[in-house]
Each structure stands twice: as structure tokens, then as C-alpha cells.
N, C-alpha and C positions, 0 to 999 in steps of 0.2 A: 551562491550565484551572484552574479556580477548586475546592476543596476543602476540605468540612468535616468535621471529625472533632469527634465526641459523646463525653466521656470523657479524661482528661489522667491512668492509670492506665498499666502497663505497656504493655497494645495501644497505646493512643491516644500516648504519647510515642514509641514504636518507629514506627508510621506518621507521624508528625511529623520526627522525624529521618532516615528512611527515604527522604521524600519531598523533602525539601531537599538529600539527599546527590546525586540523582536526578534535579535539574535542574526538582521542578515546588516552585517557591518559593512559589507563592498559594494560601496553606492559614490557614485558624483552625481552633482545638480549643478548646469551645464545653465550660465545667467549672462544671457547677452552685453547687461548693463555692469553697474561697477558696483555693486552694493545688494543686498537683499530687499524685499517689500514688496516687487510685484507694484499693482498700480499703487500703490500708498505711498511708494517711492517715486512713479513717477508723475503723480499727480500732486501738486506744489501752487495752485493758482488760489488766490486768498477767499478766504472761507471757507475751502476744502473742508469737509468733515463727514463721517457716516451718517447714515439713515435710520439705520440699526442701534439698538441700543448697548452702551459699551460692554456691560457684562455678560449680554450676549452674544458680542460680537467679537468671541476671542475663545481661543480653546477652550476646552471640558476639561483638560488636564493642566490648564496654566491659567487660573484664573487668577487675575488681577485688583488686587483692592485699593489699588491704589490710582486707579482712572479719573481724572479734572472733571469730569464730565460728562453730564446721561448721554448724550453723543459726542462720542471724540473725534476731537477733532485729526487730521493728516496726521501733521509733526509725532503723537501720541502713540497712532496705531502701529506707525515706521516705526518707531523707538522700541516698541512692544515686540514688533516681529523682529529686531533685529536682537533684540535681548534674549528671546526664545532662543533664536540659532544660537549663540554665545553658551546661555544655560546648556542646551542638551546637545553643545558641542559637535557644531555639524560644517561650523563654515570651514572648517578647513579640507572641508569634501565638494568646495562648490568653487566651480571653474570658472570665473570673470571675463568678460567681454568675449564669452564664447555663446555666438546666436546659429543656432542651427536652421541651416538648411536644406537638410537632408536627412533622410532616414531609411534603410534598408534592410527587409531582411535578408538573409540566408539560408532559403529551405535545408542545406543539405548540413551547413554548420549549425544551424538552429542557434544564428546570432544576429544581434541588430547592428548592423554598422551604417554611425550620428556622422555625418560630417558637418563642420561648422562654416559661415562665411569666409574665413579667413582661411580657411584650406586644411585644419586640425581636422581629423578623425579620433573617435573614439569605438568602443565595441563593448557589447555587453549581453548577456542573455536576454535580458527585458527592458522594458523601455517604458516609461510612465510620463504620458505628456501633461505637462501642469502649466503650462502657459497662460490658460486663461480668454476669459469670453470678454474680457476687458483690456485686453494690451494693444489693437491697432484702433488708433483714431480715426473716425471717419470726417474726409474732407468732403466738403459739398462740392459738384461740380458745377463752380458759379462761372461762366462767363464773364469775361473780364479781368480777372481776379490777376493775374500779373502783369497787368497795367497800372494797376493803386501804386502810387507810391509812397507808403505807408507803410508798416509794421501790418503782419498778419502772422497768425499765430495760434494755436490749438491750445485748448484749454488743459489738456492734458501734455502739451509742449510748450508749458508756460514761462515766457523770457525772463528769465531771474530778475533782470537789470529794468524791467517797463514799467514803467514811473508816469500812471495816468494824468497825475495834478495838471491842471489848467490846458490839455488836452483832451480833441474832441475823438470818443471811444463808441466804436459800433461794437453791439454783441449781436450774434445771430443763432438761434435759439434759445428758449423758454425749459431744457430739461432741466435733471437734476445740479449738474454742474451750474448750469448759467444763474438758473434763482438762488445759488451760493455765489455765486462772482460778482452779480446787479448790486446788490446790496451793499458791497465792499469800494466798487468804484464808482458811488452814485454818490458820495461826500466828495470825492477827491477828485474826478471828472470836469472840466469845465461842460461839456456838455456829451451826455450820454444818450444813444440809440440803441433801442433793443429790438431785437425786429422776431417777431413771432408769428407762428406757423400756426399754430394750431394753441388754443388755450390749453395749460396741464390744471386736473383736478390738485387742489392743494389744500393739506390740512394743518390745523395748527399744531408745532412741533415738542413745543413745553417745555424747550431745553433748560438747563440749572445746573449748577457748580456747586459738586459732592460738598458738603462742610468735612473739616479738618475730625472731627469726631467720628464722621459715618466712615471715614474712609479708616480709623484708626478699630472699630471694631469689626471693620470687615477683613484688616488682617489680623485682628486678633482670635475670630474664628470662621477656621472653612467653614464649617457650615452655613454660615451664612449668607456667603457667597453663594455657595452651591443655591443655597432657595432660594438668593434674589436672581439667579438664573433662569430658575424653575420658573418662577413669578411670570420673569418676563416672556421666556417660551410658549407657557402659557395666554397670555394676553395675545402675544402675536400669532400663535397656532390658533384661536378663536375665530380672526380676521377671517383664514381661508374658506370657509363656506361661501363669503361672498363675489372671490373669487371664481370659485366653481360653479357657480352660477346657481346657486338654491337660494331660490323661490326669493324673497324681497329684503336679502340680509345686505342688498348694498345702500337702501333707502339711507338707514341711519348715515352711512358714512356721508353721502350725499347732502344729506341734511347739513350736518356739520360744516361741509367743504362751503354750501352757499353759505353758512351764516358767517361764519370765518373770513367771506369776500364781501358780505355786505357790511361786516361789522368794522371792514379796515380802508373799504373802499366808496367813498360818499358820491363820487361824480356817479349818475346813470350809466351815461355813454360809456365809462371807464368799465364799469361792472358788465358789460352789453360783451364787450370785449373780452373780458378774462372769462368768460363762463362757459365752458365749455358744452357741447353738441352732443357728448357720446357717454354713452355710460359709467359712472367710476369705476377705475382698473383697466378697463381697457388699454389703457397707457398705462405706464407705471404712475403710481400714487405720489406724491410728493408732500416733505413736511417744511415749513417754514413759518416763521413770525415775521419777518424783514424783509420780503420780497416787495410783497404789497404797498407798504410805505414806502419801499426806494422807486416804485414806479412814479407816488406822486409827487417825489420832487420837483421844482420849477425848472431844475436842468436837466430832468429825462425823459423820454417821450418813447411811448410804446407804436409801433408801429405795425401794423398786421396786413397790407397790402399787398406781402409779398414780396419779392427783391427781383428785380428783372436782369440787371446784370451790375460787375463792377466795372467803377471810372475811376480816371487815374487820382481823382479828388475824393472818393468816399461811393455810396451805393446809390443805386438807383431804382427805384421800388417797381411797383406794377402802373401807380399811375400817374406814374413818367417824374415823378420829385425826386431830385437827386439829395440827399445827405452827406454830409461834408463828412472827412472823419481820418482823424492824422494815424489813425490804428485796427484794426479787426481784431475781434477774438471770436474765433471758432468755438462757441458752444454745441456743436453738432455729433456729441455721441461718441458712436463706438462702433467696429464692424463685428458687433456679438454674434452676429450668426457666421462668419468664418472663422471656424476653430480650428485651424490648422495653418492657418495664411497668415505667414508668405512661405510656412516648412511644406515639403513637400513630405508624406511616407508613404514608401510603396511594400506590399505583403506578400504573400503569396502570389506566383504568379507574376510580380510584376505590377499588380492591383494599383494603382494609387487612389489614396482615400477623397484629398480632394477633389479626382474625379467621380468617384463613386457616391459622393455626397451633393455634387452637383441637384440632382432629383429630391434630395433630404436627408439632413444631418441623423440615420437612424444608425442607434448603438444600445447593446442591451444594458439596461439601468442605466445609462450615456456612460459607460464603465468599457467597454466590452466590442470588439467590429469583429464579426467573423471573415476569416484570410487575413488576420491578422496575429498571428499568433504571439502568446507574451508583451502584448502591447495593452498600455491599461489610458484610458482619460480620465481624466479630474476637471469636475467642472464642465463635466462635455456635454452631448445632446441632452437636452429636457431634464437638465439638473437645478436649473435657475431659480430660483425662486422670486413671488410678487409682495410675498406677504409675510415674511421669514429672516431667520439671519444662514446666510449662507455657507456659512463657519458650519453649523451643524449638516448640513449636503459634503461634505468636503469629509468631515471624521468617518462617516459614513462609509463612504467611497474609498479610504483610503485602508477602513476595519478590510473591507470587501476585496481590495487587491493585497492583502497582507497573506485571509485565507486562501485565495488561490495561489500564492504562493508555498504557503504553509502546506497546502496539499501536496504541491510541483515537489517542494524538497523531501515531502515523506514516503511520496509512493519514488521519489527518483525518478522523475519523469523528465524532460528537455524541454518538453515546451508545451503550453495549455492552452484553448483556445474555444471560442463561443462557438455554438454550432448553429448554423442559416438558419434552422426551423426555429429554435429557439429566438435567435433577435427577430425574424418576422413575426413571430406570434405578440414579442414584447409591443413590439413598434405598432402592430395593428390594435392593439387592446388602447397602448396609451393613446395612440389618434385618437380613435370613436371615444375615447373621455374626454380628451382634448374641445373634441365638436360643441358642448353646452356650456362649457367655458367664457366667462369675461371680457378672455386677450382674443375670442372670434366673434364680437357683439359688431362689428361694420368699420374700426376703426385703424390706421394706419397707426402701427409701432415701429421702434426695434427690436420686437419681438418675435416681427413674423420675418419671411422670407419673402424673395419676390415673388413667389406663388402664392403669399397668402395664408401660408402652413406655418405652425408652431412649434420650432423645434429648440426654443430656447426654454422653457418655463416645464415644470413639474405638476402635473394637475393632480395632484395631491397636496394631501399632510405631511409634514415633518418626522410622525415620526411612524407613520406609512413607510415611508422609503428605510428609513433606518430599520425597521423590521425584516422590508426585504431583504437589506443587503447585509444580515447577520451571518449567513449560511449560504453558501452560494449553491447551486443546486447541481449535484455531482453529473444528473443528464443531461443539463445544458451545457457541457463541457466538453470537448476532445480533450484526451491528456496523450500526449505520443512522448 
């Protein structure tokens, strides 16, 4: 059977290699952009680097011994996924500068037909969206903001050529992108403004540069790797109890994150500022050594006021001081909760998903929409994780659409598909665990939706979900 996969990012090369090891060879992965990597690729703004740690943060089948560093940084992890695809020989099945916009099925041919912006169509029995909860940036809707006459720019559409030195540089937010960016143009800035919304809890990160020895016996034996995988799986699958809201296991992180701000940060008032209001986790957690001290430089200045709107000369806060500033950089995130936008796919019926998800991103295991037949996501509803590496959600998901494949081609079926009782039963169990959770202690993410609901994150363990999706369950299925 014929398969298309949307996305040439970690999902989308895992199901590509996944899929060929597997015996189904007739697959394209259909990649807007001009190269593989997904955001690794198109995130380039300095100090880029993961959260996760590197040996965790890279196949179960292609471990790497040869990583710079406990988190790697951008350049590394591009380099890594692009050398995957090369290794298990897939790029020449992946369609360049083809971003689809469309998707449909065909009840009666039981086929998907992709069309792309450009006007290509393609066709296929199945259809695997790997795009990702990470590919559209989100813009703030500032007022004013095309009257600056200045550079503005996303941190994630970062200008090759922007050359901060002896330029006055505004950042607007505090997540995990910007406390990698502050740090980078707070030497080279003539003068920097960072303007923050809300404090993030931040812990210290520990990062270090492998010696030339450790990395020399970690390709000289697997096994080694394999357990300093283990190792860290372990340590980070510890974390989510506190997560899930049991009983006082986030105290200690807590502890940690004030001593880490009191021990970097000497003003009061400064500390008064970064500490945040709401529970740790609530937000996503963040790691850094470097933040803290590039705030106290003599040429940056944290701002927490607010932004009221922009002027043709720089921002103007909430009470009423304008900041001069010859550039912006959009540190504002990501639209994680539209997983399908700007593609539109329509199912059965005529269905389209992202109207049906309007009310909430619900999908069984985020794998699965029933009226959607032979349509798989990667990385879809409530696959995310707070406290994990996401790599392993992904192998997961992609074991899971192999076997329902593996089923399709042995019974010779045409097309397979989740049955309503079965995703509402999913969707109402993970809610009501969802409820005692972390990411619904009072506080504003991008985790939630504008209702409030949580259909980004996993309220479980790691390897809870991987359990699940070993065996897919033959009565949660239509097969026709």
C-alpha cells in the first residue's frame, strides 16, 4: 500500500525508516521546506539547544556516541536527523518545497488525495500527519507593531544576517527559546530589553562537554549507550509523579528553582520579579545557568509592566514608558494546540478535522480520529510531554501505526479505522486524569486551549503509553 507522510522532522523520518525496515517500501514524505529536521532545522536563533538530554533525545535504534554535549545543541541534532535519513536511505522518497494544503478522502476509492500549495497532488492509501506541535509560530497580536520601523522577527524565523552589536534589541517573552537568546545578545547588544509576562520556574541545567574518552567508549560499546539511556529515562520518568499532582513531590523541585534564583540573583527587587506566583510545572519547567546573570548586566533591563502597544521607535509598556529599540525578537512560542493548521483534512463525509476539533483536539492515543479512516498523527492530541524526551512518544506511535497496518495488509482489508465509542471512552478516561494534574493548578500555558482544557500533554508515564500502544486493540477498530 501506497503512504504519505506530511513532515520530514523526528516523527516523519522515524515513520519513514520505520516503514522500510517493515517491508512497506511505497512511501513519500511530502516537506514544505528544502532539507529535513523539522523544527531543528528551522530553529537557527543562537543558543538554540535541547532541554532533553542527548542520549535521550535521539532514536532507540540509532544511538549516537558521538554527541559534544549533555544537551545538544541545534547545528548537532539537524546534522543527526539528516544523517539518519542518508543512513536508512529515505531522502530520496521526500518531496521538497511541497507544503500541503489539503487532504481528502475518498469513501468509495478508499484513497487519500494530498494536494500541495503549489497545485501538485498526490494519492495514497494512508496518510500519516508528522508535521508537528512545533512548526507554526505564534505572533502576539501587538498593536502597533507595523509602524516600528525596525527589524521584527520570530525567534523561530530567525534573520541569518541580524547582527545585534552596538544595537538597541527588544525580546518579548521569558519561555524556553528567549532564556537561550538573552544570554547570547546580552554581551553583544548595546542595550537589551526583555519584557516578561509572567516569571518561568527555572532550574539549574548542568550542561558539560563529553571528554574525547567518554565518547570513544561509548562507540566502542552498545551497551553502554543503551544504559546511559536507560540511566537517563529513568531519572526523567522519576520527575512525573510531580507532575501528576501526588501529594508534595514538587516541593523539592521548588526548593531547588528558589535557591538557584537566590543564589544567582543578589538584588531583592530583582528576585520579587522573577519568582514566580503559581506552582512548578504549571508552565513548562525550564533549565539554564546563563539567564540569570545576563539579566544583570548594566545594559539589560527586565521589564514586567506589560507592553501596551508598538511605536514607530520601539515599545511602549503599560505605564506609559516607551523603549527605544532598532529590532524585536518574537520570543512568543508556538500555536502547539493547532495541529493541523493551516492543512486542512476532510474524512468521511466531508468531516473536516479542524472543525471537529474546534471543541477539543480528542484522538485515540493522539494516533487515531474516527471518520477518518487510514489516517494516522504523530505527535497529535495529549502526546506531549512535561517531564520526558519526546523521541520516545514518537517510537511509540509509529510501533502503533506499523501494527495497524500490519493488520490492514494481512487480513487484506482497504482501509482501518477507530471506532466513536472507543475514542470517547479514551478521551473521557484521559480528561478526568487530566483534572488533578499540574498544567490545571490556576495558571495560563501553552498547554491549555482557550477553554482552559488540556489537549497537549500526556498525563501519564513514558512507558504507560508505550505499553499501550504495543497491540492495538482489534475491537477498537473498523477494518472494511
Amino acid at each position: 500500500m501506497r503512504v504519505l507522510i506530511v513532515g520530514s522532522g523526528f516523527s516523519g523520518l522515524c515513520m519513514a525508516i520505520r516503514l522500510k525496515r517493515a517491508g512497506f517500501g511505497d512511501f513519500t514524505l511530502l516537506e514544505r521546506a528544502e532539507s529535513v529536521g523539522g523544527t531543528w532545522r528551522d530553529n537557527v536563533y543562537p543558543g538554540c539547544a535541547c532541554d532533553i538530554p542527548s542520549h535521550l533525545y535521539s532514536f532507540s535504534f540509532e544511538l549516537n556516541p558521538h554527541w559534544s554535549r549533555m544537551y545538544p545543541p541545534q547545528e548537532e541534532i539537524r546534522k543527526y536527523l539528516e544523517d539518519c535519513a542518508r543512513k536508512y536511505q529515505v531522502l530520496p522518497q521526500v518531496v521538497f518545497g511541497a507544503e500541503v494544503s489539503e487532504a481528502r478522502f475518498d469513501e468509495e476509492a478508499k484513497l487519500w488525495s494530498v494536494r500541495t500549495a503549489d497545485g501538485r497532488r498526490f494519492e495514497a492509501e494512508v496518510l500519516v500527519n508528522a508535521s508537528g506541535p512545533l512548526s507554526r509560530p505564534l505572533e502576539p497580536d501587538l498593536p502597533g507593531l507595523e509602524e516600528f520601523r525596525g527589524e521584527v522577527f520570530h525567534s523561530a524565523r530567525w534573520e541569518p544576517g541580524f547582527d545585534p552589536r552596538g544595537r538597541d534589541v527588544a525580546v518579548i517573552g521569558t519561555g524556553a527559546s528567549a532564556i537561550q537568546i538573552v544570554p547570547e545578545l546580552a554581551p553583544l547588544a548595546r542595550r537589551l530589553t526583555v519584557f516578561q509576562r509572567t516569571p518561568p520556574w527555572i532550574v539549574p541545567k548542568g550542561d558539560r562537554a563529553f571528554e574525547d574518552a567518554e565518547r570513544r567508549r561509548l562507540a566502542r560499546w552498545p551497551w553502554l549507550r543503551r544504559w546511559r539511556r536507560y540511566r537517563i529515562w529513568l531519572r526523567q520518568e522519576s520527575l512525573a509523579p510531580g507532575f501528576l499532582g501526588h501529594g508534595g513531590c514538587m516541593r523539592g523541585g521548588e526548593r531547588m528553582a528558589r535557591l538557584h534564583l537566590r543564589s544567582q540573583v543578589a538584588d531583592p527587587e530583582l528576585r520579587r520579579t522573577l519568582t514566580p506566583d503559581y506552582p512548578l510545572g504549571c508552565k513548562r519547567v525550564l533549565i539554564s545557568d546563563d539567564y540569570y546573570p545576563a539579566l544583570q548586566r548594566d545594559n539589560v533591563e527586565l521589564v514586567s509592566a506589560g507592553i501596551e502597544r508598538a511605536t514607530g521607535r520601539g515599545l511602549l509598556d503599560r505605564q506609559g514608558r516607551e523603549h527605544p529599540a532598532d529590532a524585536i525578537v518574537l520570543g512568543t512560542g508556538f500555536a502547539a494546540t493547532e495541529f493541523l493548521a493551516p492543512m486542512k483534512v476532510f474524512g468521511r463525509g466531508g468531516a473536516e478535522l479542524g472543525e471537529r476539533w474546534r471543541s477539543g483536539a480528542e484522538a485515540y492515543l493522539g494516533i487515531a480520529v474516527a471518520d477518518f479512516p487510514n489516517f494516522f498523527l504523530l505527535v497529535g492530541p495529549n502526546t506531549g510531554l512535561g517531564h520526558n524526551s519526546v523521541v520516545l512518544m514518537i517510537e511509540a506511535q509509529v510501533h502503533f501505526v506499523l501494527r495497524c497496518l500490519e493488520r490492514l495488509r494481512g487480513e487484506r482489508g482497504r482501509s482501518i479505522e477507530i471506532l466513536p465509542e472507543a475514542q470517547r471512552a479514551f478521551a473521557e478516561r484521559l480528561q478526568g486524569r487530566m483534572r488533578g494534574t499540574v498544567w490545571l493548578s490556576g495558571c495560563q500555558s501553552w498547554y491549555l486551549s482557550p477553554d482552559g482544557s488540556n489537549w497537549t500533554l500526556w498525563p501519564g508515564y513514558t512507558f504507560e503509553y508505550w505499553w499501550r500502544t504495543r497491540r492495538p486493540d482489534p475491537a477498537a477498530f473498523a477494518l472494511a
